[in-house]
N, C-alpha and C positions, 0 to 999 in steps of 0.2 A: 302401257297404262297411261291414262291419262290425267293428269296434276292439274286443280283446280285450285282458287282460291278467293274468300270473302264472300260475301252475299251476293256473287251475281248465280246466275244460273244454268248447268251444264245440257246439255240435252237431252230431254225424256227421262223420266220415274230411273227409279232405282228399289233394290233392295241394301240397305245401308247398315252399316253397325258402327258405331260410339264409341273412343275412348283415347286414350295417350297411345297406346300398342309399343310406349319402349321396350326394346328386345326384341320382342316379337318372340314370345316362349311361346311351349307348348299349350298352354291354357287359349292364348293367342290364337295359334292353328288351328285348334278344334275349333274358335268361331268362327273365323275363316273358312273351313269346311261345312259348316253347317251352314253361313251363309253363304256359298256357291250353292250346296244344295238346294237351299230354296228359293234361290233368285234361278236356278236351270227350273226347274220346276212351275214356276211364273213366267220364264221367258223374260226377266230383267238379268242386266246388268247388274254387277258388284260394287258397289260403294264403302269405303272408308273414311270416317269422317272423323277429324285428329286437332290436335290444338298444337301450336307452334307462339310461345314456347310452352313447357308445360304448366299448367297452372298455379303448381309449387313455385314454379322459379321464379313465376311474376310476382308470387305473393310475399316469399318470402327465399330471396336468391342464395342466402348463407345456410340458412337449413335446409334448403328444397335436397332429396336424393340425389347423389352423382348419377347423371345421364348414360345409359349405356349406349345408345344408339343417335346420332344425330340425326336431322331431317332426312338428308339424301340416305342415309344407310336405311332407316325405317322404310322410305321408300322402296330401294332397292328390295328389299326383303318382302315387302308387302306384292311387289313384281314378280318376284320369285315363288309366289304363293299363289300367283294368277286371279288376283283383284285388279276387274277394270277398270276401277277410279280412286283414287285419292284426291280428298277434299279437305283443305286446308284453312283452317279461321285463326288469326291473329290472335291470342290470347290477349287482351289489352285491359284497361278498366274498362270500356264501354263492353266489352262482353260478358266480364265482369259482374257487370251491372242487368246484365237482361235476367227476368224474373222466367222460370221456367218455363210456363206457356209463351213469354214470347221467345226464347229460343226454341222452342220447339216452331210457333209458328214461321220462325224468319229462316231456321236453317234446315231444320228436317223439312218441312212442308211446301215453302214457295222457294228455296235455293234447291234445294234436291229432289225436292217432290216424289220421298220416299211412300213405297207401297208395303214394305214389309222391313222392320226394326228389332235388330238385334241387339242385347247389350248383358254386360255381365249381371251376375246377382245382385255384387256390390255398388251398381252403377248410380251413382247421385249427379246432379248436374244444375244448373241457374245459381241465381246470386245467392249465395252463404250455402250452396248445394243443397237446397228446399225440393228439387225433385228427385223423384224418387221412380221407382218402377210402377208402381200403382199409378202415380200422376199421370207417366209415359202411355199407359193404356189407356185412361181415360181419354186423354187429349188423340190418342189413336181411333177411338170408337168418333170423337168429334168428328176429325178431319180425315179420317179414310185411310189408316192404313195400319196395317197389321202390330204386334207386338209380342213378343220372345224375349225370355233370357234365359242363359245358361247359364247352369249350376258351375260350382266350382271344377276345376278338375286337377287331381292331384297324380303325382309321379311316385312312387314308392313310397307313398304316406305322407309325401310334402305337399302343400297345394302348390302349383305356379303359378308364381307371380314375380314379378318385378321386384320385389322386394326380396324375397329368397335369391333370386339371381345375384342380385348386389352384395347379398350376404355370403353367399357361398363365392363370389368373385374377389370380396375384402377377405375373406379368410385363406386364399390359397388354394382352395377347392376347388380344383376344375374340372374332374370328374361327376358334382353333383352341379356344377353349372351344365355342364355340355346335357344331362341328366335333363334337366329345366328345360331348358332350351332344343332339345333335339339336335343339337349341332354344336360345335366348338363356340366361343364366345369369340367373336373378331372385330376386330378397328381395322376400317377403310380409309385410304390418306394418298394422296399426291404424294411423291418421293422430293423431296426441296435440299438445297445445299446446306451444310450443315458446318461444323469449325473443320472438317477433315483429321479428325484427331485419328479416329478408327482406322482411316489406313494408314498414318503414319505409326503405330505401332501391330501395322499387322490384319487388321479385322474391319476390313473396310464396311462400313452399314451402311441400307438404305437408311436416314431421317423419314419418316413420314409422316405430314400434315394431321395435328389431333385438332378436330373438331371438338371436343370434350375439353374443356376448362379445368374440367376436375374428372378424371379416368377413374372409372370405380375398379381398379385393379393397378398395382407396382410392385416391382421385382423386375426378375430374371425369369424366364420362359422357355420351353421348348415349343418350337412353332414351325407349321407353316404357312409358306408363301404364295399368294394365288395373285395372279396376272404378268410372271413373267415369261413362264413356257404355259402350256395347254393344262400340264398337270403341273401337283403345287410341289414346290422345293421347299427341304428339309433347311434348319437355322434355329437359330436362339437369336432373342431380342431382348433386350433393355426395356423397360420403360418407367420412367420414373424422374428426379431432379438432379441426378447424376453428380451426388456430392464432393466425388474425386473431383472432378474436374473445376465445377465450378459454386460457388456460394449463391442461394438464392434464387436458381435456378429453375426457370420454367420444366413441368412434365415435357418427358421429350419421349417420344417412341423410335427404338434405334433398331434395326434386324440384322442380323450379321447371315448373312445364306451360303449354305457351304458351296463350296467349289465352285462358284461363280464370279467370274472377272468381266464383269459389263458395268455399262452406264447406262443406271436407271433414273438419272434424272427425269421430271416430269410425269413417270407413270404412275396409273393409278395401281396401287397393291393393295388386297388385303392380305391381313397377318392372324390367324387362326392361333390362338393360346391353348395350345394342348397339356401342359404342364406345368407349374411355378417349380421352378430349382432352388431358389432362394429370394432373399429381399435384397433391397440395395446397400450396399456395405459402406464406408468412407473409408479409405485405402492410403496408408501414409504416403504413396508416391506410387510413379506409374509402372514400376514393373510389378509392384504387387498386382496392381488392378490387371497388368499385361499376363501374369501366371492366374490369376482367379479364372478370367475369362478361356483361356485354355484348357481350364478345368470344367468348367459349364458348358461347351464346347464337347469335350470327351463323354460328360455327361449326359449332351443333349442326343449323343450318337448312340451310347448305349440305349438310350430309351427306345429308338426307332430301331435298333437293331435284335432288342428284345420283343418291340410290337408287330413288327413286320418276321419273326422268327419261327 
């Protein structure tokens, strides 16, 4: 896939579709399949076109929603979905600031020089979000090129979105998240050295790298691990501000992976949330915290030995 970025210009039209795509749920996919269908069907190319950061956060960083997915993981996933372009614009105030017809004309029309536009129902866009889907066709009939949108689409009565994801991922719910999303909810992260508490009492974790400031999910997990064999290893992970140990304490994502005695320094993992076992507890001292964990552990095993039975 190929990663663009700014107003310059990538090679030859495109069929393109518009938005954040955090998560990347099912609602997500179905556009994504509708636009490969009709860019095979024109003989274009796939385009996604995305804001970095998202417009919440520039606008307003303390209320914007916790991020589920960072740049490179949105990517990744938009890769895995087989779009051959990602196009990236700097969320800044000068963008801000562009009145709908000219972002339309600067990024859809002479940066991408899309032929066919997809974008959700909901889709608004320019300064103070003044366009609209009607706007988008009109300015399409202008300058030549198609326009679509798709209706909602919902999962057992819930519509998906982005927002029900966050919600059923703050509640503990990972069944109606994996449900959302088509797939477990995961954080991708470099493996980095940590205080080595974990195997001095036993339960040595990989740390891995959160790009996420604020994790829209904390507790205790049953999870798995992908990137250290071919298929993924069973474990339970942490993540959260880890009060036993220390005060004030940054979110830290910890995975304990059974039976494995290596050094995973430097690799890249992902960590799949299959289950919340519980929240993070504050533990008068460390053997409590050393029998809790033992206990999450036992439990993480009964889960896979019940799912896999």
């Amino acid at each position: 896939m190929q990663i663009t970025h700014g107003f310059t210009s990538p090679d030859g039209p495109c069929a393109l579709t518009i938005g954040n795509f955090d998560g990347l749920h099912r609602g997500h996919l179905a556009m994504l399949e509708k636009l490969k269908a009709e860019a095979l069907a024109r003989g274009l190319p796939t385009c996604v076109l995305t804001f970095e950061p998202h417009p919440r956060e520039f606008f307003s960083p303390a209320q914007a929603p916790t991020r589920l997915t960072s740049l490179r993981e949105k990517a990744e996933l938009l890769q895995a979905a087989g779009v051959d372009r990602l196009h990236v614009l700097r969320f800044n105030q000068t963008l801000a600031a562009l009145s709908p017809e000219t972002f339309i004309e600067r990024a859809v029309v002479k940066t991408l020089g899309a032929r066919w536009v997809l974008v959700g129902d909901d889709f608004r866009f320019g300064a103070k979000r003044a366009g609209d889907f009607a706007l988008l066709k009109a300015a399409g009939a202008q300058h030549g090129f198609e326009t679509e949108f798709l209706p909602t689409v919902t999962v057992e009565g819930v519509r998906s979105s982005s927002t029900a994801v966050r919600e059923a991922l703050a509640a503990g719910d990972m069944d109606t998240a994996t449900r959302l999303l088509g797939r477990p909810y995961s954080i991708t992260g470099r493996v980095f050295h940590g205080d080595k508490l974990g195997r001095s009492i036993g339960f040595p974790t990989a740390n891995i790298q959160l790009r996420h400031n604020r994790p829209p999910l904390s507790g205790i997990y049953v999870v798995e691990v992908w990137g250290i064999n071919s298929a993924p290893l069973q474990g339970v992970a942490s993540l959260g501000v880890r009060p036993t140990v220390r005060e004030n304490g940054r979110p830290t994502l910890e995975a304990f992976v059974f039976d494995l005695d290596r050094d995973l320094y430097g690799q890249r993992l992902r960590v799949d949330f299959l289950k919340k076992l519980r929240d993070e507890e504050k533990y008068p001292d460390l053997p409590s915290l050393v029998a809790q964990i033992q206990l999450d552990v036992t439990n993480a095993k009964s889960y896979f030995a019940t799912r896999h039975g």
